[in-house]
mmJSON file of the N, C-alpha and C atoms, coordinates in Angstrom:
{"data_MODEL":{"atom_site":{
"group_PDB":["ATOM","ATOM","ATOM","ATOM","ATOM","ATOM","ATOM","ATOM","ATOM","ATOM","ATOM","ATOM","ATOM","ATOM","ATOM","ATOM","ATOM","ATOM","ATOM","ATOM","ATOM","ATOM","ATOM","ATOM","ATOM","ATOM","ATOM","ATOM","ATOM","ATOM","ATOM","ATOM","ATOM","ATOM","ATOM","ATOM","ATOM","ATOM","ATOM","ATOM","ATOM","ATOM","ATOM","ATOM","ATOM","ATOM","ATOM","ATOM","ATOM","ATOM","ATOM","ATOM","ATOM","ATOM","ATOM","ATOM","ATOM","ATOM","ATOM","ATOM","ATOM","ATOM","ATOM","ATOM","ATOM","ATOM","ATOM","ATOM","ATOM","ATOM","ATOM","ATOM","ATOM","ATOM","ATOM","ATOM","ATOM","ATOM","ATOM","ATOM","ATOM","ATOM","ATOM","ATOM","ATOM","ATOM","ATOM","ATOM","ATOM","ATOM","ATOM","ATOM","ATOM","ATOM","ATOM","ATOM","ATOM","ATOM","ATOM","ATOM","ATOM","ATOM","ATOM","ATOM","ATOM","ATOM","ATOM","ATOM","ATOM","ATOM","ATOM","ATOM","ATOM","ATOM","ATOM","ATOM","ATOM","ATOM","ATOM","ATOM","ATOM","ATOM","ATOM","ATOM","ATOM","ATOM","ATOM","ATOM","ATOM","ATOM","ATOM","ATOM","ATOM","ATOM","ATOM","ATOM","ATOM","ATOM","ATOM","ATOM","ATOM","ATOM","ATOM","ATOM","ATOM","ATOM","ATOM","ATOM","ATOM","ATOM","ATOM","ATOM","ATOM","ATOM","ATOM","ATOM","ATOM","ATOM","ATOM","ATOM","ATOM","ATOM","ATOM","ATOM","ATOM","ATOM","ATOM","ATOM","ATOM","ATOM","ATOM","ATOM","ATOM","ATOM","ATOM","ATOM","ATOM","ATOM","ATOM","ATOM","ATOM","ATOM","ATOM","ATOM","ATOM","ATOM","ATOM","ATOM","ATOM","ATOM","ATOM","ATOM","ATOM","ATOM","ATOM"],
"id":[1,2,3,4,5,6,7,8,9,10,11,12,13,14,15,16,17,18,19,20,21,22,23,24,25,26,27,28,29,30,31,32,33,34,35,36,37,38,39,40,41,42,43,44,45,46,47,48,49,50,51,52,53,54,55,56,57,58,59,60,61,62,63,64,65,66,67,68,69,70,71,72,73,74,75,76,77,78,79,80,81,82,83,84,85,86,87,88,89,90,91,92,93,94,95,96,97,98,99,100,101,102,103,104,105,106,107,108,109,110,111,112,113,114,115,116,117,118,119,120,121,122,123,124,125,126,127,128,129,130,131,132,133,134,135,136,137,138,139,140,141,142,143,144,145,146,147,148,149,150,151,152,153,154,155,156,157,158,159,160,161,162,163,164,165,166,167,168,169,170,171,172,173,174,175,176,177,178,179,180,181,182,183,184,185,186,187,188,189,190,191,192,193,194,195],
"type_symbol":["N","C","C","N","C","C","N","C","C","N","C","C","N","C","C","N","C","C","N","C","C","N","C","C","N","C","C","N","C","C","N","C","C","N","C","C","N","C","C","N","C","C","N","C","C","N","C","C","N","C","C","N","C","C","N","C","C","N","C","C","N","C","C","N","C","C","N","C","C","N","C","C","N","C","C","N","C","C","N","C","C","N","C","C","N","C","C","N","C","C","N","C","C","N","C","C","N","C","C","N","C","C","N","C","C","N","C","C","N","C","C","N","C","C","N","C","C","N","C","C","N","C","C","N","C","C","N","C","C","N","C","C","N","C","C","N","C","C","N","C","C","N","C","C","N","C","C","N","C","C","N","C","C","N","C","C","N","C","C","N","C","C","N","C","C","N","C","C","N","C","C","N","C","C","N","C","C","N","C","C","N","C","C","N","C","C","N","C","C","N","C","C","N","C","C"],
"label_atom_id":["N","CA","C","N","CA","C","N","CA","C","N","CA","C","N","CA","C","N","CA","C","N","CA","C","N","CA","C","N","CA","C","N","CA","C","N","CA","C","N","CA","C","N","CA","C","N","CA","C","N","CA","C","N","CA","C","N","CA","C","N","CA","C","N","CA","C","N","CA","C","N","CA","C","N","CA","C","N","CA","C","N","CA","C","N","CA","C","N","CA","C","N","CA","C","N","CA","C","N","CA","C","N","CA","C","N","CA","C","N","CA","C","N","CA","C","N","CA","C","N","CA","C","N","CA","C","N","CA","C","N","CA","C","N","CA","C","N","CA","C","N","CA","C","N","CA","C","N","CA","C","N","CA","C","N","CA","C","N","CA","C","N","CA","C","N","CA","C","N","CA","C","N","CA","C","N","CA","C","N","CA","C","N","CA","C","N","CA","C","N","CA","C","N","CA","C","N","CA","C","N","CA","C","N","CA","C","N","CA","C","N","CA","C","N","CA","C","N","CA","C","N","CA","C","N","CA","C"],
"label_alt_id":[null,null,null,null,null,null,null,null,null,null,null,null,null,null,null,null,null,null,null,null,null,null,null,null,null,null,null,null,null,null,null,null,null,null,null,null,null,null,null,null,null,null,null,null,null,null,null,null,null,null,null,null,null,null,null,null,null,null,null,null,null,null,null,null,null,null,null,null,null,null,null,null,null,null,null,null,null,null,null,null,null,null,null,null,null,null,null,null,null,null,null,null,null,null,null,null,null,null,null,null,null,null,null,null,null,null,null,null,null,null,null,null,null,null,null,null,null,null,null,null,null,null,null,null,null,null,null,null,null,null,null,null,null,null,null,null,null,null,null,null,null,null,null,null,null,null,null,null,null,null,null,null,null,null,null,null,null,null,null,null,null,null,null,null,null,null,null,null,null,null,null,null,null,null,null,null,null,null,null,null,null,null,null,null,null,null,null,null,null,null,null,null,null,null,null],
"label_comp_id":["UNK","UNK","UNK","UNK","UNK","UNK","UNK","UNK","UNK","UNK","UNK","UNK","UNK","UNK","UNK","UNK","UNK","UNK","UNK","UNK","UNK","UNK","UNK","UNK","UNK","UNK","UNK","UNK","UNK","UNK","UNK","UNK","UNK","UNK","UNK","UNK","UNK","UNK","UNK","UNK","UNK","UNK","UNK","UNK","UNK","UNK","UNK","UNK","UNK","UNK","UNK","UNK","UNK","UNK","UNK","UNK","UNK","UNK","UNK","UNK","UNK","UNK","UNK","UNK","UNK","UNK","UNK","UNK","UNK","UNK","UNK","UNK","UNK","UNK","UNK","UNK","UNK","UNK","UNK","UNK","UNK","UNK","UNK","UNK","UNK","UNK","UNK","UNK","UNK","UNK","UNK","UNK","UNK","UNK","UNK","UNK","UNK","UNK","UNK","UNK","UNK","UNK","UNK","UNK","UNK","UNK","UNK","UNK","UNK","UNK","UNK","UNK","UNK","UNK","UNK","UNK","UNK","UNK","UNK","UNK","UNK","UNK","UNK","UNK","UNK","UNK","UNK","UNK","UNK","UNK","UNK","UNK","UNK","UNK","UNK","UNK","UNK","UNK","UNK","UNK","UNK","UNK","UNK","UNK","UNK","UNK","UNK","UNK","UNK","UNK","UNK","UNK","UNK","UNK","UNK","UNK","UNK","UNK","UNK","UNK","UNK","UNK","UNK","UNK","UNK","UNK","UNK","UNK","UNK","UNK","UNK","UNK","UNK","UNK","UNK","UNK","UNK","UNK","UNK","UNK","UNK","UNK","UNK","UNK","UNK","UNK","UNK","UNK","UNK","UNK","UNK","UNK","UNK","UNK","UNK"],
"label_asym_id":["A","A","A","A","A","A","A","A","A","A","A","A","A","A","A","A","A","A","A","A","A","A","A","A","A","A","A","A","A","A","A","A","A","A","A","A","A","A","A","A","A","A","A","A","A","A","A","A","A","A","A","A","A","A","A","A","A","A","A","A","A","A","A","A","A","A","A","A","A","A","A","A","A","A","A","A","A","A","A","A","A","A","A","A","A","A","A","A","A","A","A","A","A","A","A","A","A","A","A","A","A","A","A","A","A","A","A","A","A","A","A","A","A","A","A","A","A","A","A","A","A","A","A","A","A","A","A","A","A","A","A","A","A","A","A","A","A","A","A","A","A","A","A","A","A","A","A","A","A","A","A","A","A","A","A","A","A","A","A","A","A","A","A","A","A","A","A","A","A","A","A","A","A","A","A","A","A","A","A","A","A","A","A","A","A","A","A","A","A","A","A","A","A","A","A"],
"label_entity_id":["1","1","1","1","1","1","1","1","1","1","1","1","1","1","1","1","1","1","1","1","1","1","1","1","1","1","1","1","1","1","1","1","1","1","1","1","1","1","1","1","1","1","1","1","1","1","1","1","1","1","1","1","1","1","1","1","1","1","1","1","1","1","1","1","1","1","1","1","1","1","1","1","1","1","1","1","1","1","1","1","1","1","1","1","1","1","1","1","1","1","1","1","1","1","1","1","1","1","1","1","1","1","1","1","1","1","1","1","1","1","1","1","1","1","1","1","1","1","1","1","1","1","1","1","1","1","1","1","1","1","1","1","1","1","1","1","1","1","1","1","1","1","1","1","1","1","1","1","1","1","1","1","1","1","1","1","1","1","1","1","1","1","1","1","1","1","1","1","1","1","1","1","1","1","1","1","1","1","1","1","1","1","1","1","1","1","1","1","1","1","1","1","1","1","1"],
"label_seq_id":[1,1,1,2,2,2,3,3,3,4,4,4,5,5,5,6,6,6,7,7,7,8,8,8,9,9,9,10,10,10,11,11,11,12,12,12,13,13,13,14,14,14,15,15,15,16,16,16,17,17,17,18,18,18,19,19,19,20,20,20,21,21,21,22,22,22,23,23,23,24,24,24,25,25,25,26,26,26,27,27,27,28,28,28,29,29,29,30,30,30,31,31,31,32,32,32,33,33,33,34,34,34,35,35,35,36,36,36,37,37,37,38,38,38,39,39,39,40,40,40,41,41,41,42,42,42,43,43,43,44,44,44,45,45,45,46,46,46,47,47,47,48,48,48,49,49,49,50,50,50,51,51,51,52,52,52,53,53,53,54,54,54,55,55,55,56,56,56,57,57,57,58,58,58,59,59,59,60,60,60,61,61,61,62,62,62,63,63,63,64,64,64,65,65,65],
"pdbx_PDB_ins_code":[null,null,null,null,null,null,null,null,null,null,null,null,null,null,null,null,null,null,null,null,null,null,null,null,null,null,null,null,null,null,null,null,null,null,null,null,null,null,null,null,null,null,null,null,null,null,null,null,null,null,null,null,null,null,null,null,null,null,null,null,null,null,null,null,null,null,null,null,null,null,null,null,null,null,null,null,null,null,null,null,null,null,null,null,null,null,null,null,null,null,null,null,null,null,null,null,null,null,null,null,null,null,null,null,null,null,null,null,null,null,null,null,null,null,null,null,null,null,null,null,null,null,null,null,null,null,null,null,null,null,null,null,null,null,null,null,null,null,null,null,null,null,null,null,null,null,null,null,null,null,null,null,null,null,null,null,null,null,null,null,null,null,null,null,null,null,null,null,null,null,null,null,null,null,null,null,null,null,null,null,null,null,null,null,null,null,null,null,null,null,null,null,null,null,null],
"Cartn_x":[-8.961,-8.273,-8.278,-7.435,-6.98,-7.029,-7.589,-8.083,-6.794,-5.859,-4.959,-4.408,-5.244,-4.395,-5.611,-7.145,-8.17,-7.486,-7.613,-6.794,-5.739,-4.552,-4.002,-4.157,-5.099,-6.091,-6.51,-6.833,-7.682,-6.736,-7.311,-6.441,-7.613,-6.721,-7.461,-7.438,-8.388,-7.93,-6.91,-6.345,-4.751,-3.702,-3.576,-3.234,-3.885,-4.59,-4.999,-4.649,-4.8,-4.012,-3.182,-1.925,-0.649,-0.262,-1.111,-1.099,-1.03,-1.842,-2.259,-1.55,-1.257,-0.694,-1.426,-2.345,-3.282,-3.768,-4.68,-4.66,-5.908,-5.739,-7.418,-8.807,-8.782,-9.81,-10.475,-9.133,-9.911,-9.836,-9.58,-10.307,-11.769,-11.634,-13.231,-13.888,-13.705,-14.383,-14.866,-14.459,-14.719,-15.259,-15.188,-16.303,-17.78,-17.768,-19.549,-19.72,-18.578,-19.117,-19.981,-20.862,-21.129,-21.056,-21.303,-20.634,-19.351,-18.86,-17.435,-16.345,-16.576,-15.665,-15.529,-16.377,-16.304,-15.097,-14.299,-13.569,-14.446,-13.838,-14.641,-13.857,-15.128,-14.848,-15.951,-15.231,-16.085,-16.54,-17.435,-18.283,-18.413,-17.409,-17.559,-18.135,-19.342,-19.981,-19.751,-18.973,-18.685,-16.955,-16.519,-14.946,-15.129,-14.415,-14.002,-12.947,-13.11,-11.819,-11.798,-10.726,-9.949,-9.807,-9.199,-8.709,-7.38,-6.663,-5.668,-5.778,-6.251,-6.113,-7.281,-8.646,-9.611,-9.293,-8.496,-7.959,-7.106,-6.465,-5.602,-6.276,-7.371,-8.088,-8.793,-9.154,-10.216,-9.081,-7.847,-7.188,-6.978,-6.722,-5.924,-7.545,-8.495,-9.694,-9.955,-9.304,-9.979,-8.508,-7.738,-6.694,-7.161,-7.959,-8.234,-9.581,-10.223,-11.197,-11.387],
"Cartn_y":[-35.644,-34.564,-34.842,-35.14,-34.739,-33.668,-33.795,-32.605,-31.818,-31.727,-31.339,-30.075,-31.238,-30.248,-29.171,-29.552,-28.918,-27.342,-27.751,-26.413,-25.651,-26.03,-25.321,-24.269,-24.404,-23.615,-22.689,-22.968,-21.417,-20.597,-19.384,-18.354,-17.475,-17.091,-16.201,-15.178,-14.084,-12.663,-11.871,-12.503,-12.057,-12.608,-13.576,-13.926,-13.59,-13.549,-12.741,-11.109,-10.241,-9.274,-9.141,-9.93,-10.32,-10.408,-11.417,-11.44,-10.487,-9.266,-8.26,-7.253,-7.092,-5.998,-4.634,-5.015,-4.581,-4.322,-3.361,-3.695,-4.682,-4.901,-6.334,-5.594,-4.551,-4.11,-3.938,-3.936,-3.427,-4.718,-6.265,-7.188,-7.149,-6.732,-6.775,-6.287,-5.61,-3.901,-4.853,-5.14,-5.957,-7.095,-7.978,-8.757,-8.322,-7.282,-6.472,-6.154,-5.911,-5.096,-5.946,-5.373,-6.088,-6.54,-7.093,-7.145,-7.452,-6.955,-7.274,-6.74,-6.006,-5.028,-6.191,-7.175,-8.296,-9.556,-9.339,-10.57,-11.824,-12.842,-14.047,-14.575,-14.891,-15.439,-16.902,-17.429,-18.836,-18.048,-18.402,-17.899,-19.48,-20.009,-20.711,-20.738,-20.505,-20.051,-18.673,-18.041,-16.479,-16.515,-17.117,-17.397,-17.288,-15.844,-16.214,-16.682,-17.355,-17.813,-17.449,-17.529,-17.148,-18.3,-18.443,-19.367,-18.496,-18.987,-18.368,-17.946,-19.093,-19.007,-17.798,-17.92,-16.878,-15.4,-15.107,-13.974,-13.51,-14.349,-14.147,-13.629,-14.228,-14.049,-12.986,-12.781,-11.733,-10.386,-10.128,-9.381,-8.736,-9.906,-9.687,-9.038,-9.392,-8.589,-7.401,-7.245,-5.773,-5.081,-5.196,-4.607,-4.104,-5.508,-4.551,-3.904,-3.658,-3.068,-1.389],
"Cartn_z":[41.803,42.483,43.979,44.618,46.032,46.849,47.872,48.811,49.039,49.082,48.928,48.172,46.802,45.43,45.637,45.791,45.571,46.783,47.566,48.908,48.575,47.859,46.873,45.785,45.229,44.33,44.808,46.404,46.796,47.771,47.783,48.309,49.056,50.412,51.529,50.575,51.541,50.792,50.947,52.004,52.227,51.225,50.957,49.666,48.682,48.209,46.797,46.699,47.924,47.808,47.793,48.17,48.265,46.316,45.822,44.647,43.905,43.902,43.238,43.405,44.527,45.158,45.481,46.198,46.587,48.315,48.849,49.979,50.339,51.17,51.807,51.534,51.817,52.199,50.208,49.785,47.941,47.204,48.116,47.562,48.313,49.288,50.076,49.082,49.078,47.971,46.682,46.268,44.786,44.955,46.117,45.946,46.341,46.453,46.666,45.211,44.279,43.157,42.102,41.66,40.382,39.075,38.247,36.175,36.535,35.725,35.501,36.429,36.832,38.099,39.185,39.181,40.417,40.231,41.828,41.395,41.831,40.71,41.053,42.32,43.103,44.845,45.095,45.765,45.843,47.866,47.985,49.587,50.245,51.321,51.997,53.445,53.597,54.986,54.88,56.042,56.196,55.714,54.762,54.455,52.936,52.489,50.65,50.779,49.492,48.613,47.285,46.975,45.296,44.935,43.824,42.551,41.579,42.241,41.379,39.724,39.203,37.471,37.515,38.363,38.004,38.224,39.23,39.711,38.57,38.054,37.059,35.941,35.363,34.13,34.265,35.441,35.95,35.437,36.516,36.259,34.741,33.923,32.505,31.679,32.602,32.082,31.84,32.826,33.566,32.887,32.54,31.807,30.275,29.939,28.211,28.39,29.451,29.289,29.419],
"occupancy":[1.0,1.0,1.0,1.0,1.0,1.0,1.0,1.0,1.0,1.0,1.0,1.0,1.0,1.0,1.0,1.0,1.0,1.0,1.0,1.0,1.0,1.0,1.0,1.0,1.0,1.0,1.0,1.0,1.0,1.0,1.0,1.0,1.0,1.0,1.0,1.0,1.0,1.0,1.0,1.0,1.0,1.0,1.0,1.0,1.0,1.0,1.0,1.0,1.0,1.0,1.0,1.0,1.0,1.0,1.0,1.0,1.0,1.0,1.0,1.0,1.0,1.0,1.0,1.0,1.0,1.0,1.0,1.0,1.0,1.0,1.0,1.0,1.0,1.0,1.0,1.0,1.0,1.0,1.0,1.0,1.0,1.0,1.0,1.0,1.0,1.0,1.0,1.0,1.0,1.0,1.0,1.0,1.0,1.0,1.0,1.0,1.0,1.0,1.0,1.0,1.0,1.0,1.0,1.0,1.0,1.0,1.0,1.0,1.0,1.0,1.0,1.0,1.0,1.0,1.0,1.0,1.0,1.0,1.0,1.0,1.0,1.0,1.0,1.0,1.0,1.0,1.0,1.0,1.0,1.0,1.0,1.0,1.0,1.0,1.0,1.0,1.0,1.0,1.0,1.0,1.0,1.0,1.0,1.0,1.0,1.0,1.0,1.0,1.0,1.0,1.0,1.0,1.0,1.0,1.0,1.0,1.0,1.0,1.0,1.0,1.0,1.0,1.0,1.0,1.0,1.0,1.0,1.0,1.0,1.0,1.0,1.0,1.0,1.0,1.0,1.0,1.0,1.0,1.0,1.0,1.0,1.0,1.0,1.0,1.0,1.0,1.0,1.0,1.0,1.0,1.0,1.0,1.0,1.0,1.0],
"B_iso_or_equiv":[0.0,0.0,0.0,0.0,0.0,0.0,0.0,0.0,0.0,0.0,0.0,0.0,0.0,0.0,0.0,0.0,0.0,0.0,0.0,0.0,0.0,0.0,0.0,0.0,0.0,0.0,0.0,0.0,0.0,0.0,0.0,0.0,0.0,0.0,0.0,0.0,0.0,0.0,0.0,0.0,0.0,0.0,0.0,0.0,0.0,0.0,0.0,0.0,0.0,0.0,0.0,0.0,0.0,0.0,0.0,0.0,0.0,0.0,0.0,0.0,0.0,0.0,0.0,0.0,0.0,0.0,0.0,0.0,0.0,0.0,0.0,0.0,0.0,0.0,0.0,0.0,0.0,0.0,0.0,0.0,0.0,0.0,0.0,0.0,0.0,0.0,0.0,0.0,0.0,0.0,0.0,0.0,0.0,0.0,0.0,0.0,0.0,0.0,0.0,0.0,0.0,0.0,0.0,0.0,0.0,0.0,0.0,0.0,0.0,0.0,0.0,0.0,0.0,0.0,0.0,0.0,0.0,0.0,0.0,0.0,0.0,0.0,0.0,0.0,0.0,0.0,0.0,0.0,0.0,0.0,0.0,0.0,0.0,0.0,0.0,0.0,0.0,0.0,0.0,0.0,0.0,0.0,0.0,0.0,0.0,0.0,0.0,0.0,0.0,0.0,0.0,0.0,0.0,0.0,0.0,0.0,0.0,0.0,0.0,0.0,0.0,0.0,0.0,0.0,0.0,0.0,0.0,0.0,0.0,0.0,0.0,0.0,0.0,0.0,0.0,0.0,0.0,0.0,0.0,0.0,0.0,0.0,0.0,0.0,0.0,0.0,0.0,0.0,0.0,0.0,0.0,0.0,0.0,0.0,0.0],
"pdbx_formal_charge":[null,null,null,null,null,null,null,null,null,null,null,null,null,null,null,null,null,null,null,null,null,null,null,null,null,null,null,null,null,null,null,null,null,null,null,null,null,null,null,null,null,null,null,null,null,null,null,null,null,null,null,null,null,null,null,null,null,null,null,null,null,null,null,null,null,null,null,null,null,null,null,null,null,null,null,null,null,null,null,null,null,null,null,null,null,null,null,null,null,null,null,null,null,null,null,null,null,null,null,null,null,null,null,null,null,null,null,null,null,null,null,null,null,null,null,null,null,null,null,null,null,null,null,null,null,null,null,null,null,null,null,null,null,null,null,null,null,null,null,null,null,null,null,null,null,null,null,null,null,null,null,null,null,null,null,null,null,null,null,null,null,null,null,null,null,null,null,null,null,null,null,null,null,null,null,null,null,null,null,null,null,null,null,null,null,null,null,null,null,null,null,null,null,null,null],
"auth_seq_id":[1,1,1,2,2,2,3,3,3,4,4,4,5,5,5,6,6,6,7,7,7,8,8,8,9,9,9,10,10,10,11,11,11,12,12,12,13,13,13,14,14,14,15,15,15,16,16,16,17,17,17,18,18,18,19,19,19,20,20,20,21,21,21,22,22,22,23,23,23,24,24,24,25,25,25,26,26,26,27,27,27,28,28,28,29,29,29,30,30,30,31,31,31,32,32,32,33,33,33,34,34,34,35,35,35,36,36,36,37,37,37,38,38,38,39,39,39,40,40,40,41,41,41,42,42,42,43,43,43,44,44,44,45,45,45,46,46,46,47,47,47,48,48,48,49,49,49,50,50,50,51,51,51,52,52,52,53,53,53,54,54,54,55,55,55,56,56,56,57,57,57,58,58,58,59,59,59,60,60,60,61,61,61,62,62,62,63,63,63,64,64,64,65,65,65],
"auth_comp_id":["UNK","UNK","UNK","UNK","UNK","UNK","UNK","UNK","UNK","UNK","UNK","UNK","UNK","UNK","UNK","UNK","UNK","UNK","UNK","UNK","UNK","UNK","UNK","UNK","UNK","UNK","UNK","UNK","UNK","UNK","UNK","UNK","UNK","UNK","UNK","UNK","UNK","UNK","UNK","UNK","UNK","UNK","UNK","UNK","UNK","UNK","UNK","UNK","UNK","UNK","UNK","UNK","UNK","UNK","UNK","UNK","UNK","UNK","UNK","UNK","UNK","UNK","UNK","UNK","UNK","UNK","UNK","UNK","UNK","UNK","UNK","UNK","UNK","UNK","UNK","UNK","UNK","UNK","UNK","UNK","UNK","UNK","UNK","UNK","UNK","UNK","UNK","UNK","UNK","UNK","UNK","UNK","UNK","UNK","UNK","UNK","UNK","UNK","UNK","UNK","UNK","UNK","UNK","UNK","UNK","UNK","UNK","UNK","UNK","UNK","UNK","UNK","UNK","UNK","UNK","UNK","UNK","UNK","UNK","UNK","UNK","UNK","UNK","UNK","UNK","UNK","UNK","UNK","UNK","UNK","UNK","UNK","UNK","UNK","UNK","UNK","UNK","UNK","UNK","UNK","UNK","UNK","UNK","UNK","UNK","UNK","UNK","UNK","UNK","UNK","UNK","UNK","UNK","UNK","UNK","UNK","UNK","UNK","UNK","UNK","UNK","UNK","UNK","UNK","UNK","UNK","UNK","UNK","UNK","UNK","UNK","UNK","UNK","UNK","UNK","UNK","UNK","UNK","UNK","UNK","UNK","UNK","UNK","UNK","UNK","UNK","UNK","UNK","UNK","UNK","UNK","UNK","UNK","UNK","UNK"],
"auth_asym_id":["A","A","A","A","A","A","A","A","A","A","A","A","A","A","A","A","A","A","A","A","A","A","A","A","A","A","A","A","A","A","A","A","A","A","A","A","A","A","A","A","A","A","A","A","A","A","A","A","A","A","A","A","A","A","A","A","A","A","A","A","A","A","A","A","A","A","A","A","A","A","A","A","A","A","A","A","A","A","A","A","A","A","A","A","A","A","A","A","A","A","A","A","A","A","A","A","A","A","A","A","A","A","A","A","A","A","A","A","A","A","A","A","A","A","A","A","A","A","A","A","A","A","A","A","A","A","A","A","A","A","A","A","A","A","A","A","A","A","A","A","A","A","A","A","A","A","A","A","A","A","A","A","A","A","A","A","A","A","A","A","A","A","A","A","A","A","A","A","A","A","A","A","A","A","A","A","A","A","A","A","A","A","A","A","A","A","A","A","A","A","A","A","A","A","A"],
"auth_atom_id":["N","CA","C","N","CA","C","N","CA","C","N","CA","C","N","CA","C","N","CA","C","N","CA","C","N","CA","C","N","CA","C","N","CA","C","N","CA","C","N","CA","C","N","CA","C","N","CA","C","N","CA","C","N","CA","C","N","CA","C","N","CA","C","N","CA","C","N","CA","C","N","CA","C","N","CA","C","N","CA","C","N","CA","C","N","CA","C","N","CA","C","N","CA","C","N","CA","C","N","CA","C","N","CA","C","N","CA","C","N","CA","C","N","CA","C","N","CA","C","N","CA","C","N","CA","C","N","CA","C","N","CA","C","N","CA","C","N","CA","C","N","CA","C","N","CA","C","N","CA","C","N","CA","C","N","CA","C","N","CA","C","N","CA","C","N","CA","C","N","CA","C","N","CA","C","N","CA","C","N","CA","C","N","CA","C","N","CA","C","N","CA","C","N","CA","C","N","CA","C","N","CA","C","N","CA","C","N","CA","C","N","CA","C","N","CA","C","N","CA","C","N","CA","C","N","CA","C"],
"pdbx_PDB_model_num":[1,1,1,1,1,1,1,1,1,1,1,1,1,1,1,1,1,1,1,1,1,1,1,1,1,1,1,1,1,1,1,1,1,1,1,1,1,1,1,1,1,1,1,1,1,1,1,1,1,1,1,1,1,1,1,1,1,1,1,1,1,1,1,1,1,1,1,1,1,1,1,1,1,1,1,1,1,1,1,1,1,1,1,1,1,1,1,1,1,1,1,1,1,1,1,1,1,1,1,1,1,1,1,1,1,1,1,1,1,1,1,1,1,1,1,1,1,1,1,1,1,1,1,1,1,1,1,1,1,1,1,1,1,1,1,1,1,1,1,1,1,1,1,1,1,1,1,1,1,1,1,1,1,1,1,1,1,1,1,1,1,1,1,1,1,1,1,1,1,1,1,1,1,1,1,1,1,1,1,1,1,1,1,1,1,1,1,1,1,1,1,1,1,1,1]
}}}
C-alpha cells in the first residue's frame, strides 16, 4: 500500500460529518462515548481520523440496533 492510498482512507472530522450528515461537534460527541455508541476513530497525536468503510459499518450498526 502506498502512502497515498493509505491517506485516502482517512477522513478529518469534517469529512466524516460531511459523510453522515451530521454536525462536528456530534462526531466529537461520539468519540468520548463508550460500547457501541462509539465511532471507531484512529487518535493521531491530538488529530482523529476516520476510515471510511468503519464509519460505514459502524453506521449500518447502529441502525439495527
Amino acid at each position: 500500500m502506498e502512502l497515498n492510498e493509505f491517506n485516502s482512507d482517512l477522513m478529518t472530522v469534517e469529512e466524516t460529518a460531511r459523510v453522515l450528515h451530521v454536525p462536528i461537534s456530534w462526531v466529537y460527541g461520539r468519540t468520548r462515548r463508550r460500547g457501541k455508541e462509539r465511532i471507531p476513530h484512529i487518535k493521531l497525536g491530538k488529530y482523529l481520523r476516520f476510515e471510511l468503510t468503519a464509519v460505514r459499518n459502524w453506521a449500518f450498526a447502529q441502525r439495527a440496533s
